[in-house]
mmCIF file of the N, C-alpha and C atoms, coordinates in Angstrom:
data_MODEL
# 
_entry.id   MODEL 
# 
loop_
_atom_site.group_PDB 
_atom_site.id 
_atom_site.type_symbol 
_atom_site.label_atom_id 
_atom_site.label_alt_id 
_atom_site.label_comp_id 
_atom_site.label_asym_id 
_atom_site.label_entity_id 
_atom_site.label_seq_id 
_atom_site.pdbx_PDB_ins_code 
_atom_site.Cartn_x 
_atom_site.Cartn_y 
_atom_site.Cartn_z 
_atom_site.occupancy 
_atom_site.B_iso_or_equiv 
_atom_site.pdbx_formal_charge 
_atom_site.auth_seq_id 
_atom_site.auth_comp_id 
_atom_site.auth_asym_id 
_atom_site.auth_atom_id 
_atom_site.pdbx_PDB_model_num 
ATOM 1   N N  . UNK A 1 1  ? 2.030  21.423  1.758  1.00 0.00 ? 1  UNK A N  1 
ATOM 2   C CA . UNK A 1 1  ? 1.212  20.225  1.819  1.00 0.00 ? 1  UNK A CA 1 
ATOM 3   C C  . UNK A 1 1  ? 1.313  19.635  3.218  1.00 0.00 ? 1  UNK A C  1 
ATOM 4   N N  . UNK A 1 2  ? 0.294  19.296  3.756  1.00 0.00 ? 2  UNK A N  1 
ATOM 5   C CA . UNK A 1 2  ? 0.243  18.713  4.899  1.00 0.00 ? 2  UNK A CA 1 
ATOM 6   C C  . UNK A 1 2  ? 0.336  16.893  4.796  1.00 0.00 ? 2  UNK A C  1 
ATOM 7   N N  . UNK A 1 3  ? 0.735  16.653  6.026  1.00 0.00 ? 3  UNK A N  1 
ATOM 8   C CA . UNK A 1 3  ? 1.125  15.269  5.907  1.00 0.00 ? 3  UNK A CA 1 
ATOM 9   C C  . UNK A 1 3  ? 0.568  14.458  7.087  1.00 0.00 ? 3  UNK A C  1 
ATOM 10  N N  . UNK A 1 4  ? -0.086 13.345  7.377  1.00 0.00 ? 4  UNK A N  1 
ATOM 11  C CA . UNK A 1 4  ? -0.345 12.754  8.510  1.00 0.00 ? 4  UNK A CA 1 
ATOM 12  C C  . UNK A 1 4  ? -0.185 11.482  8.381  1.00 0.00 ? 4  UNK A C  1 
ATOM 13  N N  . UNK A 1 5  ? 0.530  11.179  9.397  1.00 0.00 ? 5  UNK A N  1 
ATOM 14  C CA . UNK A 1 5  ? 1.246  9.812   9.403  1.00 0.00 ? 5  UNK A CA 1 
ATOM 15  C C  . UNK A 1 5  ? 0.240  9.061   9.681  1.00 0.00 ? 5  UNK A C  1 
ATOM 16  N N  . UNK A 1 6  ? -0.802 9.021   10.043 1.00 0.00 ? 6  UNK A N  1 
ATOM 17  C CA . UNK A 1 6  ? -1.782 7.855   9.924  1.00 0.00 ? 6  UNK A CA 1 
ATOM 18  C C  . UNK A 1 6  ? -2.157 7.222   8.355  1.00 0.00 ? 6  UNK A C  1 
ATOM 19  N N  . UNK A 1 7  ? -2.102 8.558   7.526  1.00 0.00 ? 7  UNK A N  1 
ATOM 20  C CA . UNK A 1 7  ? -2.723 8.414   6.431  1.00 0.00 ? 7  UNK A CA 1 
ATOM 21  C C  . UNK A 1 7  ? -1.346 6.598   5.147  1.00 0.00 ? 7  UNK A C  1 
ATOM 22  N N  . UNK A 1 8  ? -2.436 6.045   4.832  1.00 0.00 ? 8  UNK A N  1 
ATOM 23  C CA . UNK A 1 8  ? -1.544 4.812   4.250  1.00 0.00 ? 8  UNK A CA 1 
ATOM 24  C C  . UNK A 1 8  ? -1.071 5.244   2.963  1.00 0.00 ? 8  UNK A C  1 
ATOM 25  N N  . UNK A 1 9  ? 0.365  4.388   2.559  1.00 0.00 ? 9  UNK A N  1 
ATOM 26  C CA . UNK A 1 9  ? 1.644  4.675   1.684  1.00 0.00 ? 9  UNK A CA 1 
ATOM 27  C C  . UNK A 1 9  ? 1.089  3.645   0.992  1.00 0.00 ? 9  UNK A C  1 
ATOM 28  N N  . UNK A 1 10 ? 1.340  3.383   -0.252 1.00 0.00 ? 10 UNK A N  1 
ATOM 29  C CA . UNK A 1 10 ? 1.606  1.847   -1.026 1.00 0.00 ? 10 UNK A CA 1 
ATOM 30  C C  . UNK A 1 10 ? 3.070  1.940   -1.931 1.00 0.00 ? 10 UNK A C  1 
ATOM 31  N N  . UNK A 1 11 ? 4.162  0.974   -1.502 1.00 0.00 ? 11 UNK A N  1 
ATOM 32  C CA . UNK A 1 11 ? 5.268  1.368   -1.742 1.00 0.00 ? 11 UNK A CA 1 
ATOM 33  C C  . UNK A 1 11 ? 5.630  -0.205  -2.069 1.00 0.00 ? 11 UNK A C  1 
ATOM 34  N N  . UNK A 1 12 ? 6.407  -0.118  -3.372 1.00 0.00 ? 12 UNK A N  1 
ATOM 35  C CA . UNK A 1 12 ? 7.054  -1.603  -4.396 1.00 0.00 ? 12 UNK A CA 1 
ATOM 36  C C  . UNK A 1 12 ? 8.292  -2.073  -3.072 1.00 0.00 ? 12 UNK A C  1 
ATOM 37  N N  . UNK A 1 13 ? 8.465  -2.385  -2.359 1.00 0.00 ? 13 UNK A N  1 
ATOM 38  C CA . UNK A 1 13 ? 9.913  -3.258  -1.848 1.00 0.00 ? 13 UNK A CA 1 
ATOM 39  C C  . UNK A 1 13 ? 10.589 -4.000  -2.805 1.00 0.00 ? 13 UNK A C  1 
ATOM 40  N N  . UNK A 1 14 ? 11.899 -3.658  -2.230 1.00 0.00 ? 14 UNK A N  1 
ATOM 41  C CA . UNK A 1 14 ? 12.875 -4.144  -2.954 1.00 0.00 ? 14 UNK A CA 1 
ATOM 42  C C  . UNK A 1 14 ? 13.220 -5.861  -2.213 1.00 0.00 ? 14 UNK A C  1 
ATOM 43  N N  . UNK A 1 15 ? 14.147 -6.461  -2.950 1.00 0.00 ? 15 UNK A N  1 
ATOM 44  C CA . UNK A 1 15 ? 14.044 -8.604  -2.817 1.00 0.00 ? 15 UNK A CA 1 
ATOM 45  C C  . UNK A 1 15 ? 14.492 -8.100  -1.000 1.00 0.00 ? 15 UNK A C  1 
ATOM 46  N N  . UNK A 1 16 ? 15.508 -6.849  -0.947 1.00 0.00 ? 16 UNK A N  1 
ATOM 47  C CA . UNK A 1 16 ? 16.146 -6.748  0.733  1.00 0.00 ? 16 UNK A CA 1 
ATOM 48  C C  . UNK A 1 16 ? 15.129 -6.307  1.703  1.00 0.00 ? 16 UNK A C  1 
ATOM 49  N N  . UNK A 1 17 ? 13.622 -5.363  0.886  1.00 0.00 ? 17 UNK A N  1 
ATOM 50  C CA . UNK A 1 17 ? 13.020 -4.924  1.804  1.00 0.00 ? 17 UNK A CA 1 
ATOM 51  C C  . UNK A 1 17 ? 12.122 -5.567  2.018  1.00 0.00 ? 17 UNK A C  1 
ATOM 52  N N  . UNK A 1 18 ? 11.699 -6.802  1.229  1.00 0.00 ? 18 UNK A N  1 
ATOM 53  C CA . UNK A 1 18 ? 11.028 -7.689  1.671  1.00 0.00 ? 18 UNK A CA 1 
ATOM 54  C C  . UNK A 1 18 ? 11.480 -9.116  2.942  1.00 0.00 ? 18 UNK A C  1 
ATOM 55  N N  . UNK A 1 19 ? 13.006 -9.600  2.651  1.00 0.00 ? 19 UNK A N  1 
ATOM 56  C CA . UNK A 1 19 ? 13.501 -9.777  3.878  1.00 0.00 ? 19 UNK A CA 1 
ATOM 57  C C  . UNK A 1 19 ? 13.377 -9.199  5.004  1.00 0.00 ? 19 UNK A C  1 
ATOM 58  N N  . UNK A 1 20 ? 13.085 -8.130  5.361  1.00 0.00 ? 20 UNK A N  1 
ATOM 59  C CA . UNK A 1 20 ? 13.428 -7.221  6.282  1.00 0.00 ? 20 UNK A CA 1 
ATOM 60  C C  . UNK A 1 20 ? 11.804 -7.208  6.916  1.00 0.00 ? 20 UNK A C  1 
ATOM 61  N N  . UNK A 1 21 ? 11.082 -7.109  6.207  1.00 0.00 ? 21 UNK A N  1 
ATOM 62  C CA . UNK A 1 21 ? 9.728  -7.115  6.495  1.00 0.00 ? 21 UNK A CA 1 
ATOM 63  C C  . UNK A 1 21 ? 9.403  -8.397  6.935  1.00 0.00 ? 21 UNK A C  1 
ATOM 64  N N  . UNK A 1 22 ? 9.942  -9.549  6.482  1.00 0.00 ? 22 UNK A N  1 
ATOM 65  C CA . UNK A 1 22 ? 9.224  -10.734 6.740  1.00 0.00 ? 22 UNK A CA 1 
ATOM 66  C C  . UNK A 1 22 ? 10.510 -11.117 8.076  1.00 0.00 ? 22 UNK A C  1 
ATOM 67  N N  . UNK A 1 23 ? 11.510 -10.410 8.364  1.00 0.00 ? 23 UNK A N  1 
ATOM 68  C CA . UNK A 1 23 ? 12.498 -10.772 9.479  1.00 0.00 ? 23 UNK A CA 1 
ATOM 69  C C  . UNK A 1 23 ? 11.864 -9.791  10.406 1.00 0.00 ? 23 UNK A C  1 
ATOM 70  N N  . UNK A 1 24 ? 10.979 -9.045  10.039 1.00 0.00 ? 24 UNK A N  1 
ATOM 71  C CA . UNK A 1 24 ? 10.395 -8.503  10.991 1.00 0.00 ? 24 UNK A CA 1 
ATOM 72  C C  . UNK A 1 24 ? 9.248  -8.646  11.752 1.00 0.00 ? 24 UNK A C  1 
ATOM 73  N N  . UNK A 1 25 ? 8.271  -9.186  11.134 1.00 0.00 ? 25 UNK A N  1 
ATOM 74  C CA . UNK A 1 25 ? 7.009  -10.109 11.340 1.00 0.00 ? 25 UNK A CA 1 
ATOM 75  C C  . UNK A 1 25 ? 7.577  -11.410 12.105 1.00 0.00 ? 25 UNK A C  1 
ATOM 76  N N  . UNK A 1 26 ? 8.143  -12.345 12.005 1.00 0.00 ? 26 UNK A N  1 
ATOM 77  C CA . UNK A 1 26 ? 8.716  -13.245 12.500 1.00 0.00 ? 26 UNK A CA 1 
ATOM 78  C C  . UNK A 1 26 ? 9.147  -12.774 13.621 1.00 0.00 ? 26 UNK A C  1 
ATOM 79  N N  . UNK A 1 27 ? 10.367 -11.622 13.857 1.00 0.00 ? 27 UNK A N  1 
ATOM 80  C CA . UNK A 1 27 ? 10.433 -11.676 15.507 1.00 0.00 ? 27 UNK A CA 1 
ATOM 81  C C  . UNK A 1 27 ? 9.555  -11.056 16.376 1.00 0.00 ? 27 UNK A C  1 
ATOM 82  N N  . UNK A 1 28 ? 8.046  -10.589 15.981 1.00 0.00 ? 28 UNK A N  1 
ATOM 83  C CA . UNK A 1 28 ? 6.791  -10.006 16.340 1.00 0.00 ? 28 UNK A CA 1 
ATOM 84  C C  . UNK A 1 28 ? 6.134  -11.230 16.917 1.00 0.00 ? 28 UNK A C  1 
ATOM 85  N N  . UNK A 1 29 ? 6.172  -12.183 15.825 1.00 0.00 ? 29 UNK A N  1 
ATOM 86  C CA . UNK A 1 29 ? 5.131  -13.096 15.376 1.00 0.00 ? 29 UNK A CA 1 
ATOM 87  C C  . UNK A 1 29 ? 5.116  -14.618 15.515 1.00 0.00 ? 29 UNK A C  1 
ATOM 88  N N  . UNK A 1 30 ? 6.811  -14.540 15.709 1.00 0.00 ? 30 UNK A N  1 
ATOM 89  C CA . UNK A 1 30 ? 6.976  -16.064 16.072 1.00 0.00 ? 30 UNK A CA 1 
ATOM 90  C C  . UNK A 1 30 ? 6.569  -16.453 14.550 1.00 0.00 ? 30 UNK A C  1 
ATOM 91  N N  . UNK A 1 31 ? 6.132  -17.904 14.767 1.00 0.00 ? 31 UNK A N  1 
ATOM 92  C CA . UNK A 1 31 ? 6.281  -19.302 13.954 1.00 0.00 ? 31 UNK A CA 1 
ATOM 93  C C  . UNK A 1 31 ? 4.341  -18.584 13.185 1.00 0.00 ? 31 UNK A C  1 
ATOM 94  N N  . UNK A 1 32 ? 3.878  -17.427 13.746 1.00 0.00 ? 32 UNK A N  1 
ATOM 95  C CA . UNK A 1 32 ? 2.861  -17.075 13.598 1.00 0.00 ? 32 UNK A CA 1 
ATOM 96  C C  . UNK A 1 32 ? 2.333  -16.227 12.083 1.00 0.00 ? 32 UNK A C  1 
ATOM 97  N N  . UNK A 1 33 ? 4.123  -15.744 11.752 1.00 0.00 ? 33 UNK A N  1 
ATOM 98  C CA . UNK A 1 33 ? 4.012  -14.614 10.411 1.00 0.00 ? 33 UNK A CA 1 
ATOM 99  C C  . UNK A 1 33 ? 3.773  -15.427 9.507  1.00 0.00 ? 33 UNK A C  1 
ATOM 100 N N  . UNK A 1 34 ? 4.271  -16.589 9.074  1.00 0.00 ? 34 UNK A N  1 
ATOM 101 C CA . UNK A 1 34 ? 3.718  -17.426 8.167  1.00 0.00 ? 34 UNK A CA 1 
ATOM 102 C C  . UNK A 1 34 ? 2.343  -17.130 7.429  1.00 0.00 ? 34 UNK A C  1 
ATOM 103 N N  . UNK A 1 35 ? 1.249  -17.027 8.530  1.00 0.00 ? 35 UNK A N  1 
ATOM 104 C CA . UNK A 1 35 ? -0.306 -16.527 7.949  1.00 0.00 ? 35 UNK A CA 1 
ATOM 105 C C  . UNK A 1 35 ? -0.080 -15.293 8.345  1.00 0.00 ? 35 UNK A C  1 
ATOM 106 N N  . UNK A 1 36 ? 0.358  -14.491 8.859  1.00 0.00 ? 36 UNK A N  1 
ATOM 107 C CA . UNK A 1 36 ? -0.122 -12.930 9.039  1.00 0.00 ? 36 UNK A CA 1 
ATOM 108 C C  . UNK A 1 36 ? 0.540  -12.338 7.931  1.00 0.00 ? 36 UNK A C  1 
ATOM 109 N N  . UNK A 1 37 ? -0.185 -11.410 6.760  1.00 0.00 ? 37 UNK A N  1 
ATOM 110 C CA . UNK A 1 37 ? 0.363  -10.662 5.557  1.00 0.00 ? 37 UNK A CA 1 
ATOM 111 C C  . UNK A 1 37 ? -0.499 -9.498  5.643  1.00 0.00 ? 37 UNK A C  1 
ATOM 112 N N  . UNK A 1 38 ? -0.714 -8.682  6.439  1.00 0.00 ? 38 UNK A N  1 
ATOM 113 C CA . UNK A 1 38 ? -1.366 -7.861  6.305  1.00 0.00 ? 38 UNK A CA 1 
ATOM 114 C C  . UNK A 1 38 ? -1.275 -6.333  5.168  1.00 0.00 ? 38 UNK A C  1 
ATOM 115 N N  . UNK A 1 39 ? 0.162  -6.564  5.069  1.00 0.00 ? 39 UNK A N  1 
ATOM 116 C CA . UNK A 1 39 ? 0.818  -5.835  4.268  1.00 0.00 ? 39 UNK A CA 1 
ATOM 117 C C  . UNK A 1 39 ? 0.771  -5.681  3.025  1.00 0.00 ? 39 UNK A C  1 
ATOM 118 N N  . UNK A 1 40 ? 0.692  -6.758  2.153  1.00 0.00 ? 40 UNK A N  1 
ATOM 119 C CA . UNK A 1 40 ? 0.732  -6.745  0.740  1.00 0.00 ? 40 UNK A CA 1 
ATOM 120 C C  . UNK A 1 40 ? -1.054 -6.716  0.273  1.00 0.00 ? 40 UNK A C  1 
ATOM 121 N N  . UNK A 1 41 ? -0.488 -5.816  -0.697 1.00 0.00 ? 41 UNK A N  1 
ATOM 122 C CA . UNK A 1 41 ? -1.548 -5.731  -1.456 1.00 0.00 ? 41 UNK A CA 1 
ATOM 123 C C  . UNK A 1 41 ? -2.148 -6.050  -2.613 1.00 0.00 ? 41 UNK A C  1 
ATOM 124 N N  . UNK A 1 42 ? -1.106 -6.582  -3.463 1.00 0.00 ? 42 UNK A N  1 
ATOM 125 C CA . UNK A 1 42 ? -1.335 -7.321  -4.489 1.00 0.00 ? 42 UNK A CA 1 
ATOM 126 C C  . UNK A 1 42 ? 0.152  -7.627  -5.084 1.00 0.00 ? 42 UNK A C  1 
ATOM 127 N N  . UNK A 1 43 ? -0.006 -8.418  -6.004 1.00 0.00 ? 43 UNK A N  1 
ATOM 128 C CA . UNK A 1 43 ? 1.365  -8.755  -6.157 1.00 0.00 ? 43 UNK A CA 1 
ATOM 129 C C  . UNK A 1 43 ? 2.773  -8.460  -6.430 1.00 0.00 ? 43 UNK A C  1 
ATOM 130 N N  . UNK A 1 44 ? 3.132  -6.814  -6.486 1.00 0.00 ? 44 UNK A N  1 
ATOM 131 C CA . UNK A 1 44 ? 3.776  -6.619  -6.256 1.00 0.00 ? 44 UNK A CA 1 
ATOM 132 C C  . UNK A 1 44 ? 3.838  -5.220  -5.513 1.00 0.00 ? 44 UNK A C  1 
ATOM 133 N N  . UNK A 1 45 ? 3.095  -4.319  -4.837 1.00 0.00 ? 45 UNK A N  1 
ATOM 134 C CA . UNK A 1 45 ? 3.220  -3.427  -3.893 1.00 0.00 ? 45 UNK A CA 1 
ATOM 135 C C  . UNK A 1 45 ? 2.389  -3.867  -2.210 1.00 0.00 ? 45 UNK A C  1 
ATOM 136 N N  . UNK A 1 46 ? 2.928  -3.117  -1.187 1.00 0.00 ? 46 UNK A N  1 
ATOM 137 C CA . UNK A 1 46 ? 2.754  -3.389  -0.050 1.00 0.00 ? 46 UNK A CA 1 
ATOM 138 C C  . UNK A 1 46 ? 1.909  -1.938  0.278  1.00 0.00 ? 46 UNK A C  1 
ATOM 139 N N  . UNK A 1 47 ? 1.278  -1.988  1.261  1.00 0.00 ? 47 UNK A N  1 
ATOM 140 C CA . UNK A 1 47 ? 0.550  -1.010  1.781  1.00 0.00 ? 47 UNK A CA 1 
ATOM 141 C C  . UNK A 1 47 ? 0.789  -1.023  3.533  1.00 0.00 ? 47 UNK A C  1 
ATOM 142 N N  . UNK A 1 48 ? 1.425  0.245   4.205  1.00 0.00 ? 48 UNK A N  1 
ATOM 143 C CA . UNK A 1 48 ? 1.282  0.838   5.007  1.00 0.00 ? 48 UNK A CA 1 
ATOM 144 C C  . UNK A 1 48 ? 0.426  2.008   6.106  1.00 0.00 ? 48 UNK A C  1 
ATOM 145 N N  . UNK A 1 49 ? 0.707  2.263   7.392  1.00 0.00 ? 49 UNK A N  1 
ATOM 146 C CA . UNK A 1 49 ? 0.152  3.428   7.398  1.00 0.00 ? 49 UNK A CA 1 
ATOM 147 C C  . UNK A 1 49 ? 1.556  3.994   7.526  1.00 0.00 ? 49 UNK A C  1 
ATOM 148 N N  . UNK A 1 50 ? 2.020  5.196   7.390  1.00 0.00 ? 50 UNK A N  1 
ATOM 149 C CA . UNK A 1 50 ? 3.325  5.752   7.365  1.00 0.00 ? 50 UNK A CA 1 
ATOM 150 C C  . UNK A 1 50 ? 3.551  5.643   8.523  1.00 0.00 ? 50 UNK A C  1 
ATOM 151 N N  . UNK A 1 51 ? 3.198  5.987   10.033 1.00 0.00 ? 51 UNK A N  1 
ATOM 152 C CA . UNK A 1 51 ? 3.623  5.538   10.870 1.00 0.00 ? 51 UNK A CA 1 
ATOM 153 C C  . UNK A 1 51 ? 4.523  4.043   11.692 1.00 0.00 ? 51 UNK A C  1 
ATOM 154 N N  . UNK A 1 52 ? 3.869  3.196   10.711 1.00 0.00 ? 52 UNK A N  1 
ATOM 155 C CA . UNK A 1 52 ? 4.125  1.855   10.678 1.00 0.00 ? 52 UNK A CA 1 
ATOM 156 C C  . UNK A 1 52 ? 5.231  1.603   9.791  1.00 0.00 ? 52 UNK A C  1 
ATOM 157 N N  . UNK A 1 53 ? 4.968  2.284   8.102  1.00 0.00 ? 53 UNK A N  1 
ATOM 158 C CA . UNK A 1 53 ? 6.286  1.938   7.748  1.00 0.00 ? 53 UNK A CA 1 
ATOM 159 C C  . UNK A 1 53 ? 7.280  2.393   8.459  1.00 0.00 ? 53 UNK A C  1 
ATOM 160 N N  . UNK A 1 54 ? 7.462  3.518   8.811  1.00 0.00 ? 54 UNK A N  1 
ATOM 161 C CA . UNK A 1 54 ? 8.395  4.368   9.485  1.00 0.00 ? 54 UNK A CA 1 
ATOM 162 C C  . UNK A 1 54 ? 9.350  3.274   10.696 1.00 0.00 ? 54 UNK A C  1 
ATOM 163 N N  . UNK A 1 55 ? 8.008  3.130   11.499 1.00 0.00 ? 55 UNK A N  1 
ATOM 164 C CA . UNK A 1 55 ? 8.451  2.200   12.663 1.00 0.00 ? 55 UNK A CA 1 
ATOM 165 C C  . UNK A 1 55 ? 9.640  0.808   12.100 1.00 0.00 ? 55 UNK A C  1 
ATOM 166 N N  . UNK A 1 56 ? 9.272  0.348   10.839 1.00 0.00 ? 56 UNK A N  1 
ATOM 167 C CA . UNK A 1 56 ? 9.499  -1.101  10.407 1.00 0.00 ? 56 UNK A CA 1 
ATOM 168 C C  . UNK A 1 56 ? 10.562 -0.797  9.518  1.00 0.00 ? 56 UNK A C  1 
ATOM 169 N N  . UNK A 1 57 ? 10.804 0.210   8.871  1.00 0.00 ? 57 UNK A N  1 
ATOM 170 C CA . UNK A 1 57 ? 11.935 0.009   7.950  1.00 0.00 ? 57 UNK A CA 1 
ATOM 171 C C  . UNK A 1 57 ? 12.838 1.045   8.475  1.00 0.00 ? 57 UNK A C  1 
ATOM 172 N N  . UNK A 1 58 ? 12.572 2.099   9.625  1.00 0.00 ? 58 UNK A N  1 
ATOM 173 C CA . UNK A 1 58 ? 13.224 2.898   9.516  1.00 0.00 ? 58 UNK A CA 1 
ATOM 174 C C  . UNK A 1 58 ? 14.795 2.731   10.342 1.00 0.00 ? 58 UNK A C  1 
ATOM 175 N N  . UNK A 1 59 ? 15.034 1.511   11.218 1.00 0.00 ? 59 UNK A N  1 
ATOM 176 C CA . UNK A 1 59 ? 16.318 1.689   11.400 1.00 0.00 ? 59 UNK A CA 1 
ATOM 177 C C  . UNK A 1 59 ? 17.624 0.659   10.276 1.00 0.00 ? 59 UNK A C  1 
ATOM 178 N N  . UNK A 1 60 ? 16.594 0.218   9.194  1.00 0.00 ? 60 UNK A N  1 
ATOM 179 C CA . UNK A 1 60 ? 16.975 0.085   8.138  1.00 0.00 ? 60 UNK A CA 1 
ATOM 180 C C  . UNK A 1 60 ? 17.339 0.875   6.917  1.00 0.00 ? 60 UNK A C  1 
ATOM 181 N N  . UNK A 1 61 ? 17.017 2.175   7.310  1.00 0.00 ? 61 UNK A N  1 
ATOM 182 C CA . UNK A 1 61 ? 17.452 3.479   6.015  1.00 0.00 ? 61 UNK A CA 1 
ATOM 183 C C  . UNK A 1 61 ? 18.203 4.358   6.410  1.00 0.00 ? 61 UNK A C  1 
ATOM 184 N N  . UNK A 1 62 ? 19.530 4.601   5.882  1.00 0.00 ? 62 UNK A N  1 
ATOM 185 C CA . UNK A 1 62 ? 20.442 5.041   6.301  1.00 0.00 ? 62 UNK A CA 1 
ATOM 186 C C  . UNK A 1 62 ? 20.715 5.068   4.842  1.00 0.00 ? 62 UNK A C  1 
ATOM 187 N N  . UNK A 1 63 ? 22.045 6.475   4.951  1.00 0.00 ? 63 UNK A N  1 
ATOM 188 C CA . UNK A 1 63 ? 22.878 7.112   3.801  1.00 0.00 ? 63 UNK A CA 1 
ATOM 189 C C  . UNK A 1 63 ? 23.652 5.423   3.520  1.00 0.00 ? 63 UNK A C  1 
ATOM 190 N N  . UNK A 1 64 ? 23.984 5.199   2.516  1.00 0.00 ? 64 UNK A N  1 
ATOM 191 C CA . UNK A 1 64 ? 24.950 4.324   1.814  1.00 0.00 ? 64 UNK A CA 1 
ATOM 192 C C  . UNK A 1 64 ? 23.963 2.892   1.930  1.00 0.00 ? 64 UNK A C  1 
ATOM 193 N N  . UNK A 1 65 ? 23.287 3.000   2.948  1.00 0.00 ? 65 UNK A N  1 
ATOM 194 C CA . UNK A 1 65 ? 22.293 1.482   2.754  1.00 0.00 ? 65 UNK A CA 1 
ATOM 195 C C  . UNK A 1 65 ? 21.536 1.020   1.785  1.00 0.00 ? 65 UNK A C  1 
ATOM 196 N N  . UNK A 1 66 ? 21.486 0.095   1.420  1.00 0.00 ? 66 UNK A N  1 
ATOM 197 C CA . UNK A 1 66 ? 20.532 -0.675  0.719  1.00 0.00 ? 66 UNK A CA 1 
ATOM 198 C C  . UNK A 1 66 ? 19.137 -0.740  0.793  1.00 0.00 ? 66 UNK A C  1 
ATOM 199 N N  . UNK A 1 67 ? 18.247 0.038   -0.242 1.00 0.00 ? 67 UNK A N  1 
ATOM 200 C CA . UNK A 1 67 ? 17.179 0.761   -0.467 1.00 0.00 ? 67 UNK A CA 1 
ATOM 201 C C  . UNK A 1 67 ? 16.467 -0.610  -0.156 1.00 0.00 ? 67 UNK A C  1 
ATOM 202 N N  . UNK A 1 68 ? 15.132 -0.102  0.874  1.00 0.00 ? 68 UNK A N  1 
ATOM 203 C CA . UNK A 1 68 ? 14.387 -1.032  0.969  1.00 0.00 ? 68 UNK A CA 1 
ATOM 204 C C  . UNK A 1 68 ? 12.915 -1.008  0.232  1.00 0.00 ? 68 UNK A C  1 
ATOM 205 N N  . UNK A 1 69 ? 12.604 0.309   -0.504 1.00 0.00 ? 69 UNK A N  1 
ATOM 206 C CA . UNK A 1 69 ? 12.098 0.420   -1.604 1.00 0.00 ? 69 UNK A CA 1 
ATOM 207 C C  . UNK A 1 69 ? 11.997 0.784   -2.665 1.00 0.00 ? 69 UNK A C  1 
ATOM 208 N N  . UNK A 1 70 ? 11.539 0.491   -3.638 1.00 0.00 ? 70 UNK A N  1 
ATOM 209 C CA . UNK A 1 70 ? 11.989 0.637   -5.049 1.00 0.00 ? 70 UNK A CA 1 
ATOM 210 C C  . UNK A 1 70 ? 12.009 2.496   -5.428 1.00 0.00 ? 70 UNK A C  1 
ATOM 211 N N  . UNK A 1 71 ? 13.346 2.808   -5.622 1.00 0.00 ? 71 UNK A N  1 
ATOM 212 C CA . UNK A 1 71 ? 13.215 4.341   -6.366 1.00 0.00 ? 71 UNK A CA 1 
ATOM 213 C C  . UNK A 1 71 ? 12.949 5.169   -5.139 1.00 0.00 ? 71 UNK A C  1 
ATOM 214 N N  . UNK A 1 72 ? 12.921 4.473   -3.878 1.00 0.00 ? 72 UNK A N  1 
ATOM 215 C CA . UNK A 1 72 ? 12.657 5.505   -2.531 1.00 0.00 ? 72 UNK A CA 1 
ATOM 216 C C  . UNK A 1 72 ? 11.398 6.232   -2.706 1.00 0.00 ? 72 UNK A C  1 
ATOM 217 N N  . UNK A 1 73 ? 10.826 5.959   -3.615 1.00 0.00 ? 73 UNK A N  1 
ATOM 218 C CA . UNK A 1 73 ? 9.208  6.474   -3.724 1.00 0.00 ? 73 UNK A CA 1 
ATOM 219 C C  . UNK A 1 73 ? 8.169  5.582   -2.716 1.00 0.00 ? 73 UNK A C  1 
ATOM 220 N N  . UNK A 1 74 ? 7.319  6.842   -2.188 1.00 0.00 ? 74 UNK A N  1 
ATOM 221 C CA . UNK A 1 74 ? 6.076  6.100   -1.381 1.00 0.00 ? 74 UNK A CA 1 
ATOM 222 C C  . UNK A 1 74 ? 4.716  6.794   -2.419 1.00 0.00 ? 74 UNK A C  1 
ATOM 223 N N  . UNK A 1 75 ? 3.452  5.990   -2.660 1.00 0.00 ? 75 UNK A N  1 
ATOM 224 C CA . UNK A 1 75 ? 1.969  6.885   -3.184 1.00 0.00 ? 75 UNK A CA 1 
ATOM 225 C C  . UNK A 1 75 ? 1.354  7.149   -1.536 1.00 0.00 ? 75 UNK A C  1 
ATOM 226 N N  . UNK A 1 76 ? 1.130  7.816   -2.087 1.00 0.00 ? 76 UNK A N  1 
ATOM 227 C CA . UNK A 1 76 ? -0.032 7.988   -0.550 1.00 0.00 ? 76 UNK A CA 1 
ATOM 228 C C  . UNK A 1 76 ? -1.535 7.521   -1.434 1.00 0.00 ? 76 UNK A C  1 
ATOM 229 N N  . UNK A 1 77 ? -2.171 6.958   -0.423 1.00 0.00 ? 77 UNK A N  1 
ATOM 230 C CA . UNK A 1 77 ? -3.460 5.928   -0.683 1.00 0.00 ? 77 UNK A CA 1 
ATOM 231 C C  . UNK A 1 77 ? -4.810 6.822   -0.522 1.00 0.00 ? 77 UNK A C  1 
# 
């Protein structure tokens, strides 16, 4: 199966990977993330392009760390 990181994920975050996302928008975004949500998609999954998640959660996933999404499952969109 081929894979292209442009192509978008929709993936449940966990209560830590949503911190992480919104501590991440904020130091992007300043006092600005407040209105910027580009991410969520409805009320409880988020939508990516994999490149982006990659970029945003990835020096957050590590062996023994605290899963920043639910079941480590991504859908592709």
């Amino acid at each position: 199966m081929k894979f292209n990181i442009n192509y978008d994920v929709r993936v449940k975050l966990t209560e830590y990977g949503e911190e992480v996302l919104n501590k991440r928008l904020n130091d992007m975004y300043g006092k600005e993330a407040s209105i910027i949500k580009p991410y969520r998609q409805d009320g409880e999954y988020f939508r990516f392009q994999m490149w982006d998640f990659m970029a945003m959660f990835g020096p957050f996933m590590f062996m023994g760390g605290e899963q920043v999404f639910v079941d480590n499952e991504a859908e592709i969109v």
